[in-house]
N, C-alpha and C positions, 0 to 999 in steps of 0.2 A: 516615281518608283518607291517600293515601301524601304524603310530603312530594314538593314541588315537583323537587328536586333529583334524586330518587330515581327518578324519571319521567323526567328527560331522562338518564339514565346508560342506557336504548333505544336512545338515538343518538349512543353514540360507540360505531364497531366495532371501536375498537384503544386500546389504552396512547397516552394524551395525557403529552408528557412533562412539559408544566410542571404536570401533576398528579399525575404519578408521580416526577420526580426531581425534589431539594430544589434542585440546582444548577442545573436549567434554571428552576426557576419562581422561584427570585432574580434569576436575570439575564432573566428577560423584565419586570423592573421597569422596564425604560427602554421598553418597550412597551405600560405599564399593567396589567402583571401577568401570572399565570398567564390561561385560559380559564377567562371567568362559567361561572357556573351553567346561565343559559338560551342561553349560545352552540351555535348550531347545528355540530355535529361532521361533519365526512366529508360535507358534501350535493353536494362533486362527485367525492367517492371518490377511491381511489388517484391519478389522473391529477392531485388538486389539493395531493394533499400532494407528489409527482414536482415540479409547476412549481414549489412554493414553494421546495423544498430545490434546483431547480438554480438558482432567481434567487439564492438564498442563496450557494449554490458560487461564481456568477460576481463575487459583491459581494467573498468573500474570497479568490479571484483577484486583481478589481482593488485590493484591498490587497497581491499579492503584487507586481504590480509596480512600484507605489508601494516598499517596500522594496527593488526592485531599480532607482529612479529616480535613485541618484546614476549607477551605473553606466549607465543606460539616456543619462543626459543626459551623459555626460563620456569615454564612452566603457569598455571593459574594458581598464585598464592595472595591473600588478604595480608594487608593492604594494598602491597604493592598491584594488587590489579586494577586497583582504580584510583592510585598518583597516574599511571600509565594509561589507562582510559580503552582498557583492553579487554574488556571483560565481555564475557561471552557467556549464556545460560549450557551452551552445548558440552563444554570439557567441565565446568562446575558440576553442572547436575549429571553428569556421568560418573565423576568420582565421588560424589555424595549421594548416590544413589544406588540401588540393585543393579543400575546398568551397568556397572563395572566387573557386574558376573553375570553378562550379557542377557537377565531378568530384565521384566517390565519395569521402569520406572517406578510403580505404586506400589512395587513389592518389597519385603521386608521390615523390620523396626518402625523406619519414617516414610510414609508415602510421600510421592512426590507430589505436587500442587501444577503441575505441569497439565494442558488441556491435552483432551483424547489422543486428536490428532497428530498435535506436535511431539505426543511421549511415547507414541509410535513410531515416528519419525525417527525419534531420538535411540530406540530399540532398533528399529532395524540399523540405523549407523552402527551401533554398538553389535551387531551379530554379523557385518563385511566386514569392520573392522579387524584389521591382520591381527590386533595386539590389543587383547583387553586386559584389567585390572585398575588400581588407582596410581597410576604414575605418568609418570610425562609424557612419554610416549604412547600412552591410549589417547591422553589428553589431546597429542597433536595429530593422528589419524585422524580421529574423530572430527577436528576443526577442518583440516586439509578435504574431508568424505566429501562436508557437508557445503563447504566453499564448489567444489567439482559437481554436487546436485544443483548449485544455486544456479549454474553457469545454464544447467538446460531449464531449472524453473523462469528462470529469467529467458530464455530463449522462449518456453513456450507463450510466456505472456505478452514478447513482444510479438509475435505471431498472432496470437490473438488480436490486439489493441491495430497491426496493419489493418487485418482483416477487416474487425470494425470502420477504420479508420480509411477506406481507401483512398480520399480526395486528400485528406492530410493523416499521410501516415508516417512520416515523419516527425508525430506528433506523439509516436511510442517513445522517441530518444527521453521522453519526462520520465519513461520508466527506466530504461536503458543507461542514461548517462547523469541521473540523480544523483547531486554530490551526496543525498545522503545515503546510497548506498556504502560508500563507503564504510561509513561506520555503522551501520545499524544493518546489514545486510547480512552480517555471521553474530550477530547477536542470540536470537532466535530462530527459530523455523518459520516467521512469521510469511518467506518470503514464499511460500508453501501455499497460506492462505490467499494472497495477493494475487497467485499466479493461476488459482482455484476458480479466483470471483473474478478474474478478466478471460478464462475459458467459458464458465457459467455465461457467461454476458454475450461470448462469440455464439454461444452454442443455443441463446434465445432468441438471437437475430437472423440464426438462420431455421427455425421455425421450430426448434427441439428443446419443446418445455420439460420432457423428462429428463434429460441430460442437464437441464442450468438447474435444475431442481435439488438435480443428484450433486453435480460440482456445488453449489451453493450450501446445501448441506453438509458437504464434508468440510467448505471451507469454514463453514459454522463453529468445528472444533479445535479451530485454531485459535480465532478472535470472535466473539459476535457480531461485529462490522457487517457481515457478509447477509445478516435478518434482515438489515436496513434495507440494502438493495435488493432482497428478495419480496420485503412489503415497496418498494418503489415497484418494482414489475407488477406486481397486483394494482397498486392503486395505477399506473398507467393504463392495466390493461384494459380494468375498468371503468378510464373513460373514455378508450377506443371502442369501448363494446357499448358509450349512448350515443357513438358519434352515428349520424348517418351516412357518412361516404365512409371511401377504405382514406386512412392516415396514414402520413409519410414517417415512416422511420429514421428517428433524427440520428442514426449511426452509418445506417449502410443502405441509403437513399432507395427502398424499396419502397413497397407499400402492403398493409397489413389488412386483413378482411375483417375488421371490426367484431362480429359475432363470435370470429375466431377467436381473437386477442384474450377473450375472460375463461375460457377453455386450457388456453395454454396454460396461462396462470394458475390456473387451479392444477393445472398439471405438475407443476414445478412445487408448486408449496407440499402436496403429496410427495413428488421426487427428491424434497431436502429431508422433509421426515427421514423417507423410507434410505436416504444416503444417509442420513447420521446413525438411524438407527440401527444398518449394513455394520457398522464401527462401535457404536456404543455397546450393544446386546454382546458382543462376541468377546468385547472388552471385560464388561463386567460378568463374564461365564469364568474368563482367567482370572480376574485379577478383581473382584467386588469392589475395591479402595479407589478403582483409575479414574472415579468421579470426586476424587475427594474437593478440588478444590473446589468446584458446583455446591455440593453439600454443605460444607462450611460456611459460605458466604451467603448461601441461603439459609441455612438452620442458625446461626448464630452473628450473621455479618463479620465483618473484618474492618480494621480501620483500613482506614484511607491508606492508598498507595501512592508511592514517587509520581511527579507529573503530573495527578492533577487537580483541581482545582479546589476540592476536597480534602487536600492536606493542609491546605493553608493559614487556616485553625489551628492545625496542629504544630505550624511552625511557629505562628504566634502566640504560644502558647496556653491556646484552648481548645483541644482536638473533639474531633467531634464522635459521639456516641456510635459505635459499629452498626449497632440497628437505623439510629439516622440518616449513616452511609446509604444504608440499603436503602432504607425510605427513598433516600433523595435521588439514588440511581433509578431505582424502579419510576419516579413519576417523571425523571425524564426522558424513561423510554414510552410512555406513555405522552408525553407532551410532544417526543418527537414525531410520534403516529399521527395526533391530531394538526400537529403543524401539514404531514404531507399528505392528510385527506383536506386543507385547508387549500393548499399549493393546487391541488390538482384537481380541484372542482372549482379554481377561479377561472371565471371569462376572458376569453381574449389571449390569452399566454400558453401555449403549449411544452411541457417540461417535458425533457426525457427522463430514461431508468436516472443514468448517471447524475442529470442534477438534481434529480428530486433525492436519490440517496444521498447527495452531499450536502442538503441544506437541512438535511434530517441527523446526520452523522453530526454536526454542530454542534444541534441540540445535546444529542448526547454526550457530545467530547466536555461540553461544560458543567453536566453534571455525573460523570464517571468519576465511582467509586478509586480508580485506578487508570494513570495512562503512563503505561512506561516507555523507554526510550521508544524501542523498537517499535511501539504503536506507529511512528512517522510516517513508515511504508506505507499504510494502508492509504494516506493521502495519494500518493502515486498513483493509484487507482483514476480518482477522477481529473487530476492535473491532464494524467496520458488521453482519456475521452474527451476533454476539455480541447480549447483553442488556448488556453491562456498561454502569454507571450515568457519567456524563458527569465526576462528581469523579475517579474510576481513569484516565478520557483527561486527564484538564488536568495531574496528576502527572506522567505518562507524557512529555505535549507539552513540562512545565514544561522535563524534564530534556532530551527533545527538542533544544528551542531551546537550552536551557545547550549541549547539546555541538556545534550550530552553530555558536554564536558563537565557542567553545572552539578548534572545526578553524581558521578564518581565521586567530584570533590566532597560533596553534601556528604555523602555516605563514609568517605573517608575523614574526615570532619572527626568522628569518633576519635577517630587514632589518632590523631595529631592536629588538636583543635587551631595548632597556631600557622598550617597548612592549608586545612581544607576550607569548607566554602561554608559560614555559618548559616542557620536557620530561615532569618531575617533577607540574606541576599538570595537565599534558593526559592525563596517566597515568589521576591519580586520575579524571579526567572521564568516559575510556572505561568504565574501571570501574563507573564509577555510571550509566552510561548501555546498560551492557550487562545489569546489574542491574534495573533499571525495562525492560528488552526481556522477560527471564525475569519479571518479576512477573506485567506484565500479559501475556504468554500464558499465564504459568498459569491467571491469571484465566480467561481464553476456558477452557483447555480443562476447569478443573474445573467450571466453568459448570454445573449441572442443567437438561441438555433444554432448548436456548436455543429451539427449535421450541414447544416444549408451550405452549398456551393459556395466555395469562397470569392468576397467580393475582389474588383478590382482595385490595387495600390498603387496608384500611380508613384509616387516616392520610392515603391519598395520592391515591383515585381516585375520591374526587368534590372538585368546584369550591373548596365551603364550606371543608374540609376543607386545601387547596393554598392559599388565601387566606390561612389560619389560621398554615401554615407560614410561609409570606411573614413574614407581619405580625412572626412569633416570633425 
C-alpha cells in the first residue's frame, strides 16, 4: 500500500517552498515549521496564495515605515536624516518644491529633477493630501498616502507575478517579502515602476502587445529599466518569428504562433511610445521644465551619481568628466543591446523576456551614470520571474542594506567627518554592491527554463522529508 505521504503529494499543484527551499523551511520555525504531511495544499488555489503574499507585503511595509519613524515623527531635517537612515525623496521634495502649493513639481524658481512619472505621482499625493505646506505634517501625510498606495501597488504586482507564475507562484513572496522593501520601498515611487513592468509582462503573455506596450512605457518614466525588458520582448519575439513550430512560453506554459510573436512586438514598442507620450506631451503643455532632468543630462551630462560605479573616480579622487559620464552610459546601453541580439540568436539555448532583460540590465547597472538606493527594487522584478532559491536574495539584500546604510553615512560625512562613512570605504561598498547586482542576474539569467515544470526533489518535496531538514 502507498505510503500516506505519498497520496497527499495529489494535492499540492506547485513547488511548496518550506519543502523545497532549506532557507524558507528554517525560518518558518517561528510558525511551527515547514507544511505537515496531511495539510491540505492549494484548496482555494491561486487566489489564496495572492491574499496570503499581499497580507505579507503590507506587514513588511508596515515595518517600512517603522524604519522611516524617526523621520516620520521629527520631521525630514539634514543631517539628522541620514545619521537615522530615514530619508525619503517623497516629504524632501514636497517641501523643497512647488508641491507644497500643491503645483507640479517642475514649477517655480528650482525645477525639480524628479522623472515624469514619479513627479506626477508625487503631485497628485500632494493634491489628497488633507494638509499641504512645508511643515511636518504635510511632510507625514504624504509619507503615510504614499506607504497606503505601495500596499495595492505591491498587491497588484503580486498578482501579476502569480499569474505569470502559476506552477511556482509562490515565487512572488521575492517581491512580497523582500527585506529590502523595507527600506527602499517609501524611498521613492520606484515602487510604481516595478509594479508597471510586472503588469506589462502579465499583460504580454496573455496575448496583449498594446497594453505591455502601454504599461512598459509609462513605467519608462519612472526608471529606464523598463526599455531593457521591452527590447527583450522584441528580440524574443523575433526569434519565435524564425522558429518553425509554435514555442512554449517559458512564464505561463502556453504556446505562442511564431508569425504572430513579431506582430505583437511591434505592437508594444508603438504602445510604450504612444504611453509615454499620453504623459509626456500633456506634461510639458503645463509645465515645459517637467523634462528637466532628460535635458540636462543630455545637453550638458552630470557627474556621476551615489551607487555607481562611475563615482568611484570621484571618491578617489579623480572624477570623471560629466560628458564621459554620458559617453560611458550611452555605450553601455548600446553594448547592452548587442549582448541580447548576441544571447538570443545563440543555438541551442532558449532565453526568456525576464532573462534576457536581466543579463542586459547588468551591462547597464555597470556602466550607469547613477544608481541610487532605491534602484534595488527593480532587481525584484527578475528574482520574482526567476526560480532562484531565497539564500541568493538574502546575500544579495545583505549587501543591499550594507550599501543603504553606507549612502546616508557617505553623505553625512560632510557634517561630521569624524561620524560618517569616508570616501575611500564608500568606494569599496559600491563595488561590492555592484558585484552582488552582476551575480545575482547572472543567476536569473543562467537559470535552465525558469518556466519548465518543476523537477522532482526527493530531499525536499515531500513534508517528512522538509521536517528532517528542519530538525538537521
Amino acid at each position: 500500500m502507498r505510503p500516506p505521504r505519498e497520496r497527499t503529494r495529489r494535492d499540492v499543484p506547485w513547488v511548496v517552498p518550506s519543502w523545497a527551499d532549506p532557507v524558507v523551511a528554517r525560518a518558518t520555525g517561528v510558525l511551527g515549521g515547514p507544511l505537515g504531511r496531511y495539510a491540505v495544499v492549494g484548496a482555494r488555489g491561486l487566489a489564496g496564495v495572492a491574499a496570503v503574499l499581499v497580507a505579507l507585503g503590507a506587514a513588511v511595509l508596515a515595518l517600512g515605515v517603522w524604519q522611516k519613524g524617526h523621520c516620520l515623527m521629527k520631521g525630514w531635517s539634514t543631517p539628522d536624516q541620514f545619521w537615522r537612515a530615514c530619508y525619503s525623496d517623497l516629504p524632501v521634495v514636497h517641501v523643497s518644491s512647488a508641491l507644497a502649493d500643491r503645483q507640479l513639481p517642475w514649477a517655480g524658481g528650482v525645477p525639480s529633477t524628479q522623472p515624469p512619472l514619479s513627479g506626477l505621482a508625487m503631485w497628485l499625493l500632494a493634491r489628497v493630501s488633507p494638509e499641504a505646506g512645508s511643515g511636518t505634517g504635510a511632510q507625514q501625510w504624504v509619507l503615510v498616502l504614499w506607504a497606503l498606495a505601495c500596499v495595492l501597488l505591491l498587491a497588484a504586482g503580486v498578482l501579476a507575478v502569480v499569474a505569470l507564475r502559476p506552477r511556482r507562484p509562490w515565487q512572488a513572496a521575492h517581491l512580497a517579502a523582500s527585506p529590502v522593501l523595507v527600506t527602499l520601498a517609501l524611498v521613492s515611487t520606484d515602487l510604481l515602476g516595478v509594479s508597471l513592468t510586472l503588469l506589462a509582462l502579465w499583460a504580454w503573455r496573455r496575448g496583449h502587445g498594446w497594453g505591455a506596450g502601454v504599461l512598459l512605457g509609462l513605467a519608462s518614466l519612472v526608471r529606464p529599466f523598463p526599455l531593457l525588458v521591452l527590447l527583450a520582448i522584441v528580440l524574443v519575439a523575433a526569434r519565435r518569428g524564425r522558429d518553425d513550430g509554435p514555442s512554449h512560453d517559458d512564464m505561463a506554459g502556453r504556446h505562442l504562433d511564431p508569425p504572430a510573436a513579431p506582430l505583437r512586438a511591434g505592437q508594444a514598442v508603438v504602445g510604450a511610445v504612444l504611453g509615454a507620450l499620453a504623459v509626456v506631451v500633456p506634461l510639458l503643455l503645463l509645465e515645459p521644465r517637467s523634462l528637466t532632468a532628460v535635458t540636462q543630462w543630455w545637453g550638458s551630462g552630470t557627474a556621476a551619481g551615489y551607487g555607481a560605479l562611475q563615482m568611484v573616480p570621484d571618491l578617489m579622487g579623480s572624477p570623471l568628466l560629466p560628458l564621459t559620464s554620458t559617453v560611458v552610459a550611452v555605450v553601455g546601453w548600446l553594448a547592452a543591446a548587442g549582448l541580447g541580439v548576441w544571447l538570443v540568436g545563440r543555438p541551442g539555448r532558449r532565453l526568456g523576456e525576464a532573462q534576457l532583460a536581466a543579463a542586459m540590465t547588468a551591462v547597464v547597472v555597470l556602466t550607469a551614470p547613477s544608481l541610487s538606493v532605491q534602484s534595488g527594487l527593480w532587481v525584484l522584478v527578475f528574482l520574482a520571474l526567476s526560480a532562484r532559491p531565497w539564500g541568493e536574495h538574502l546575500v544579495w539584500a545583505l549587501v543591499e542594506t550594507l550599501h543603504f546604510v553606507a549612502t546616508w553615512l557617505h553623505i553625512a560625512f560632510a557634517s561630521d567627518p569624524g561620524r560618517g562613512l569616508p570616501p575611500e570605504t564608500y568606494a569599496l561598498v559600491v563595488t561590492l554592491r555592484a558585484a552582488a547586482w552582476v551575480w545575482v542576474l547572472w543567476r536569473v539569467w543562467d537559470e535552465a527554463d525558469p518556466g519548465a515544470p518543476p523537477r522532482a526533489r526527493p530531499a525536499a518535496s515531500r513534508p517528512a522529508d522538509a521536517l528532517a531538514l528542519e530538525q538537521g
